[in-house]
C-alpha positions as CSV (number, residue, x, y, z in Angstrom):
1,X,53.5,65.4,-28.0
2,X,52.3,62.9,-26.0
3,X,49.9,59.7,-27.6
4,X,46.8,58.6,-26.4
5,X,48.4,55.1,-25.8
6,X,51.9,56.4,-24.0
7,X,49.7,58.4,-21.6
8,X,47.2,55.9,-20.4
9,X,50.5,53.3,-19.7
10,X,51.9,56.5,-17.8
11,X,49.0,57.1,-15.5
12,X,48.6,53.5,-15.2
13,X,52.1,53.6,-14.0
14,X,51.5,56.9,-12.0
15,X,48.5,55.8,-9.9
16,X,50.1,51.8,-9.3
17,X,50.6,51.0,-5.7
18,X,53.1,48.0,-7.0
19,X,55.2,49.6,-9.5
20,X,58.4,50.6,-8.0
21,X,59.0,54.4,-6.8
22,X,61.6,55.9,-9.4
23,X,58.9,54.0,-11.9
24,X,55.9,56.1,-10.2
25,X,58.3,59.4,-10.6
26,X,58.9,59.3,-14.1
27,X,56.1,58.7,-15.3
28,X,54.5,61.8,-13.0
29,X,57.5,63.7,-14.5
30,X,56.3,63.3,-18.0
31,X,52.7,63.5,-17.5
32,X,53.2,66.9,-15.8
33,X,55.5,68.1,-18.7
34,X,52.6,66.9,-20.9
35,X,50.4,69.1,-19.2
36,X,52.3,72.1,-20.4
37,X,54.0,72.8,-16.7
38,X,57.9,74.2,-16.4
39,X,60.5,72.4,-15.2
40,X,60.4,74.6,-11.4
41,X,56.6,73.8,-10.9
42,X,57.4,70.3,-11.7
43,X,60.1,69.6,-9.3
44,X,58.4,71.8,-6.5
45,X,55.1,69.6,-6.8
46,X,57.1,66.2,-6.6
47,X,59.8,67.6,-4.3
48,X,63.2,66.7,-6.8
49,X,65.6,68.6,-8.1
50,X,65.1,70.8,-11.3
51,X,68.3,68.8,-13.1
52,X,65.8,65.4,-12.0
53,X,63.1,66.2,-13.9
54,X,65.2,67.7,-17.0
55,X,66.7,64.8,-16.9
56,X,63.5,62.4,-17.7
57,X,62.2,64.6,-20.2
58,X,65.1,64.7,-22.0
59,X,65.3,60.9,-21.9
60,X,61.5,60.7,-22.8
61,X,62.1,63.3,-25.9
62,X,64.5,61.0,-27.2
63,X,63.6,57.5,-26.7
64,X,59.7,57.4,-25.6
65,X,58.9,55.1,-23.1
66,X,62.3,53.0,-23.4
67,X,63.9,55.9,-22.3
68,X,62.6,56.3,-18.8
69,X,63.8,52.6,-17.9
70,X,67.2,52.8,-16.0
71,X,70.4,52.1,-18.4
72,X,72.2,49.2,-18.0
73,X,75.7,49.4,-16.1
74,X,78.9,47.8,-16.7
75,X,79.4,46.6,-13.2
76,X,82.4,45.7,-11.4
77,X,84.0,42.6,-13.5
78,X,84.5,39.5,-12.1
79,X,88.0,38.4,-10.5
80,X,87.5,34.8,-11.0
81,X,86.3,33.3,-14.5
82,X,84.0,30.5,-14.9
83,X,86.0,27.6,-14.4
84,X,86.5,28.7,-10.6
85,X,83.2,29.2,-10.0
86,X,82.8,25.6,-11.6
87,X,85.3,24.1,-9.1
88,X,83.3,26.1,-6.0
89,X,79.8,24.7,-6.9
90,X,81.7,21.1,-8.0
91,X,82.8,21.3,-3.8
92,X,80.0,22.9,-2.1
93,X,77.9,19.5,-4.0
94,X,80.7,17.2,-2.6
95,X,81.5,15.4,0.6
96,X,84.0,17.2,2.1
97,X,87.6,15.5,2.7
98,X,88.9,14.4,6.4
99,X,86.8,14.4,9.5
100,X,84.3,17.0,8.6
101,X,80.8,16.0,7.5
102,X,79.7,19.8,6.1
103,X,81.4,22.6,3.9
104,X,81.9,26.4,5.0
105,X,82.2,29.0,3.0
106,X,85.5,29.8,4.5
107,X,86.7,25.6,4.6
108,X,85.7,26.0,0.4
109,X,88.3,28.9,-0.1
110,X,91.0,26.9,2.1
111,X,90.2,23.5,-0.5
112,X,90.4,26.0,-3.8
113,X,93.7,27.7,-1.9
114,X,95.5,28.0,-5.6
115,X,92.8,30.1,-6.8
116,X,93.3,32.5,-4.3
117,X,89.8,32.6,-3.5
118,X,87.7,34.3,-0.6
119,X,85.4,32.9,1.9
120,X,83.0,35.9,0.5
121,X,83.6,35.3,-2.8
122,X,82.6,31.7,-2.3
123,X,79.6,32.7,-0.2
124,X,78.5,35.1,-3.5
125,X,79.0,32.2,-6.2
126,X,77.1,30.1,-4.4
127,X,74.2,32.7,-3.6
128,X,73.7,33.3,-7.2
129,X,73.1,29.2,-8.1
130,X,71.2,28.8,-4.8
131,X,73.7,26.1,-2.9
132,X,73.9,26.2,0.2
133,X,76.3,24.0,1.5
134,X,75.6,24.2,5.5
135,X,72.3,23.7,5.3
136,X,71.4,19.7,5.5
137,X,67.8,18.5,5.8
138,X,66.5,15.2,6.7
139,X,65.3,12.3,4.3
140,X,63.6,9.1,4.4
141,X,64.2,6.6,1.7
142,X,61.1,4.8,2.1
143,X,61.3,1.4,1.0
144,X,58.3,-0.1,-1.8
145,X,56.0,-1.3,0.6
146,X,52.7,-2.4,-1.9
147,X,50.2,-2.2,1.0
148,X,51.2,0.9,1.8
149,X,48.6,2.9,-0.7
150,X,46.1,0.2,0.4
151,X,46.5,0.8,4.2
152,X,46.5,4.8,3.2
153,X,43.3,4.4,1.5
154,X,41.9,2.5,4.1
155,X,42.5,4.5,6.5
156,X,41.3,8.1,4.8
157,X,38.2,6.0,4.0
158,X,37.7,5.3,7.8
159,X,37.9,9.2,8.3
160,X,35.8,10.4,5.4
161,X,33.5,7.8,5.8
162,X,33.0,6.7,9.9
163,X,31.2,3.2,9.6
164,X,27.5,3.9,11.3
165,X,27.0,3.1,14.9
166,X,30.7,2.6,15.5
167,X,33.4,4.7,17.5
168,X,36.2,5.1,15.5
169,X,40.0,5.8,17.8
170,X,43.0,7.0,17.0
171,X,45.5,6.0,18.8
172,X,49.1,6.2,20.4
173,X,51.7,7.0,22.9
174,X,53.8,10.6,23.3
175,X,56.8,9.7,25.2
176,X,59.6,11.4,27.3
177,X,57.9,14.7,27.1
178,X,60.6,16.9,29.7
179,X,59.8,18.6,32.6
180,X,62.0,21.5,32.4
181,X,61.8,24.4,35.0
182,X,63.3,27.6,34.1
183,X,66.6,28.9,36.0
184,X,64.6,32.8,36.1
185,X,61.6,34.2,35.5
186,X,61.1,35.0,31.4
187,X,59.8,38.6,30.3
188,X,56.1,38.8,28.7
189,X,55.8,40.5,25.5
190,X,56.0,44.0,24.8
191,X,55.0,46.4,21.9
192,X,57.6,45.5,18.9
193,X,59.3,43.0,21.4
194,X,58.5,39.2,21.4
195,X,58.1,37.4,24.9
196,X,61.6,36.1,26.4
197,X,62.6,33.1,27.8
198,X,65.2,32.4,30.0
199,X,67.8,29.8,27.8
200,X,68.8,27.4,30.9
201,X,66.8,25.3,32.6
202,X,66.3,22.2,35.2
203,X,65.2,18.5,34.5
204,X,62.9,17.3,36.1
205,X,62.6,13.7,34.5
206,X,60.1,13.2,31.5
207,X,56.4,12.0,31.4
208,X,55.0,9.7,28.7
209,X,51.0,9.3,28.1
210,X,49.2,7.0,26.2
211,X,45.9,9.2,24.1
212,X,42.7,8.1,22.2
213,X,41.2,10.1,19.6
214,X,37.5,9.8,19.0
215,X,37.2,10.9,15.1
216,X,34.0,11.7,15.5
217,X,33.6,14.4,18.2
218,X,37.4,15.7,18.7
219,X,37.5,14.3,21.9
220,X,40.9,12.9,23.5
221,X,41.1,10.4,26.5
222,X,45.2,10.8,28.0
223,X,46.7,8.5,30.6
224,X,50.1,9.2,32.4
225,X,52.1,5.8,31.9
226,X,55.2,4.3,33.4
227,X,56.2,2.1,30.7
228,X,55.7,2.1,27.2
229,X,55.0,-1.9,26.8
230,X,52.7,-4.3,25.6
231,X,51.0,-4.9,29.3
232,X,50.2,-0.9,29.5
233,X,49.1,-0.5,26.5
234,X,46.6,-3.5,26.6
235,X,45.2,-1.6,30.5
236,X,44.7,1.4,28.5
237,X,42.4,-0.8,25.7
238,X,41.2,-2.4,28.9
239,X,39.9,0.7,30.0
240,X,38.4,2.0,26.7
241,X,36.5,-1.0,26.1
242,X,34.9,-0.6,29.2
243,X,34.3,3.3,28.9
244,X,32.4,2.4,25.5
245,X,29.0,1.0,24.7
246,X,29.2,-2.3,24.2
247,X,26.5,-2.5,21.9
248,X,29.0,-0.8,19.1
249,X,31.8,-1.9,17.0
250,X,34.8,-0.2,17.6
251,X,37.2,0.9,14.6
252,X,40.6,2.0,15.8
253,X,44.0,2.9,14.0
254,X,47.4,1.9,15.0
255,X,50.8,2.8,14.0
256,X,53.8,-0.1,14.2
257,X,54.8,0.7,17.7
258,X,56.5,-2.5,19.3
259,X,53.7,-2.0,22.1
260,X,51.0,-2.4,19.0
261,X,51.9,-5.2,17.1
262,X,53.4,-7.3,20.5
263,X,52.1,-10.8,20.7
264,X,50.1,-10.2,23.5
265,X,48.1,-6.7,22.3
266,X,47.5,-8.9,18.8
267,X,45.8,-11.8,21.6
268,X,44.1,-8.7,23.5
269,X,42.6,-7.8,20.0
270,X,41.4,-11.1,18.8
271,X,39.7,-12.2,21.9
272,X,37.7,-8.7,21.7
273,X,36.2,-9.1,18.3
274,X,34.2,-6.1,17.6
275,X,37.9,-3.7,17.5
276,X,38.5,-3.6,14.5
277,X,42.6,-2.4,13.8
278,X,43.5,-0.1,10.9
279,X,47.2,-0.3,10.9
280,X,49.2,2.4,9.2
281,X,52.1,2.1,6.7
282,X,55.3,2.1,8.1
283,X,56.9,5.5,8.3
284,X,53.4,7.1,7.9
285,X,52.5,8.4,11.3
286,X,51.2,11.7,9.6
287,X,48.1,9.1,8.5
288,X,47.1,9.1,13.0
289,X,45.0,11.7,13.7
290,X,46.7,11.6,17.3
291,X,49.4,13.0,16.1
292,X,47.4,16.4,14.9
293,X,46.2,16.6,18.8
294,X,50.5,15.5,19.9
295,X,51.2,18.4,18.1
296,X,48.6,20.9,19.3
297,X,49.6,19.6,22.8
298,X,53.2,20.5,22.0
299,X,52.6,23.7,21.1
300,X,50.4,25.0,23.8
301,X,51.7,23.4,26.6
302,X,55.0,22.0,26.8
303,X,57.0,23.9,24.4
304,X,57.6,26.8,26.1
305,X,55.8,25.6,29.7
306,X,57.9,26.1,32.7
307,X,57.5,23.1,35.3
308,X,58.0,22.6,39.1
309,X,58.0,18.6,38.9
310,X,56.8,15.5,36.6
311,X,53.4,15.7,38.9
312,X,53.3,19.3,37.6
313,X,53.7,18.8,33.7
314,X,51.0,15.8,34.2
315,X,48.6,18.3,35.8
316,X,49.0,20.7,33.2
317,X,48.7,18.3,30.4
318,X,45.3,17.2,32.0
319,X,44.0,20.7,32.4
320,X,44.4,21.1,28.4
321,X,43.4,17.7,27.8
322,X,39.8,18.5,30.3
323,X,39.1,22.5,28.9
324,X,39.8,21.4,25.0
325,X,37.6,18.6,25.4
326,X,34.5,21.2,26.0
327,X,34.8,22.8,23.1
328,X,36.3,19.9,21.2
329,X,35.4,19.4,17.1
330,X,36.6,16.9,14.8
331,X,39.2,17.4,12.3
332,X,38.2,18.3,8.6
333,X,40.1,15.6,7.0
334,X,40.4,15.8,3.4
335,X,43.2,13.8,2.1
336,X,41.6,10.5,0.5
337,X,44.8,8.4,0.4
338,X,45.5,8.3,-3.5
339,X,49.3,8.8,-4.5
340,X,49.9,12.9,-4.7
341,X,50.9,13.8,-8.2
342,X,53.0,17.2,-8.7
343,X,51.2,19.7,-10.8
């Protein structure tokens, strides 16, 4: 007989979209022997074998619910005891003797030689505690800079809260962006088949551009530039006093470029009073706006672009720059600049 209880977990089970197949099975298995149907009708409705479904009935008879879980296996014992698998994980965390700056699974078996173990046994061991050895990602020790929460704060404030009747700017330079021309022709995307791009390529030099980012409206101002200097950077502030009202105050935020904080763009600034620089903390270029708008630029333009000449990457980087301004919108910023804490 069959509970109340033990049938509503099996039809739970039976109509679950989640639960795994051989889970669904059984428990349809059950529920139809339940319902008083043979063993033939049984496997003819869910298409298995008669010995399948005499099978789970016999192990539901006997053990209830328990029973139709799969039984645990011996498995194929291990050739190497703990204290090699110890020594594998002790080298795959260590720098490597001699020349070589990164372990292999294969350069791991030749270190633990005496143990006679395989590069595929060492590639196992170290899948099952998650070490991967060849896999190296960057870091920044950042040193305890105490203005840098300030300049964080001051900065998210600036964004959240735009002082009224004032432009607020973000900006900075994008340099040595390549002009690369494709050797052939690449192959447009297909049905099931990504878009293809030819691998080699042609230089045709780099372009650098100096960009200002209104806060307020989305909109970006770009200039192609020579040289990434003091001088260039103060005719590009030239050119943006003059583009804006004079009547407001002008808030604008600036990394620690050399071009920035140069003795002669710090005298540019002070003899123009109403600019007003928010300077970010160093190694915090994630706090300029810019940058959101570098990226975007990166991605739908020169990443995969294919260009004739530098005149032809500057072109296209114009024609962007011109068609997003129409439909430009400010970014939803939301970060207030207070120390993240980990859940």
């Amino acid at each position: 007989m069959l509970d109340e209880q033990a049938r509503r977990q099996l039809q739970r089970t039976a109509r679950s979209v989640r639960a795994e197949v051989r889970a669904v099975l059984r428990a349809r298995i059950v529920l139809a022997a339940a319902d008083g149907l043979p063993n033939t009708r049984i496997a003819m409705q869910l298409q298995v074998g008669v010995d399948t479904v005499r099978k789970w009935r016999g192990r539901f008879a006997a053990a209830g619910l328990a029973g139709l879980a799969d039984a645990k296996r011996a498995g194929r014992p291990r050739r190497h005891g703990a204290g090699v698998r110890v020594q594998v994980v002790a080298a795959a965390t260590s720098v490597p003797p001699g020349p070589e700056s990164t372990w292999s699974h294969r350069r791991i078996a030749e270190h633990l030689a005496d143990t006679g173990i395989s590069p595929s046994q060492v590639g196992r061991i170290l899948a099952d505690c998650d070490v991967r050895p060849y896999r190296v990602r960057g870091w920044l020790t950042r040193k305890d800079d105490p203005l840098f929460w300030t300049r964080a704060a001051d900065i998210c404030s600036l964004y959240l809260h735009p002082p009224a009747d004032a432009v607020v700017l973000s900006v900075d330079e994008k340099t040595a962006i390549a002009a690369r021309a494709r050797k052939h022709p690449g192959r447009a995307a297909t049905p099931g088949r990504p878009a293809r791009q030819e691998f080699e390529y042609v230089r045709h030099g780099t372009v650098s551009i100096v960009a200002a980012l209104d806060i307020q409206t989305g909109q970006v101002l770009t200039e192609p530039i020579q040289r990434n200097d003091s001088a260039t950077f103060q005719r590009f502030l030239t050119t943006l006093d003059a583009a804006i009202d004079p009547t407001k105050q002008i808030h604008v935020v600036l990394d620690n470029g050399s071009s920035h904080v140069a003795k002669a763009t710090r005298a540019w600034l002070a003899a123009h009073p109403r600019w007003h620089v928010h300077w970010t903390p160093v190694h915090a270029s994630w706090l300029n706006q810019i940058e959101l708008y570098f990226s975007a630029l990166t991605r739908r333009v020169v990443r995969h672009g294919d260009f004739t000449s530098r005149d032809d990457l500057i072109n296209k980087i114009e024609t962007y720059v011109i068609a997003k301004n129409t439909t430009a919108k400010p970014y939803r910023w939301t970060y207030d600049g207070t120390p993240l804490k980990a859940a």
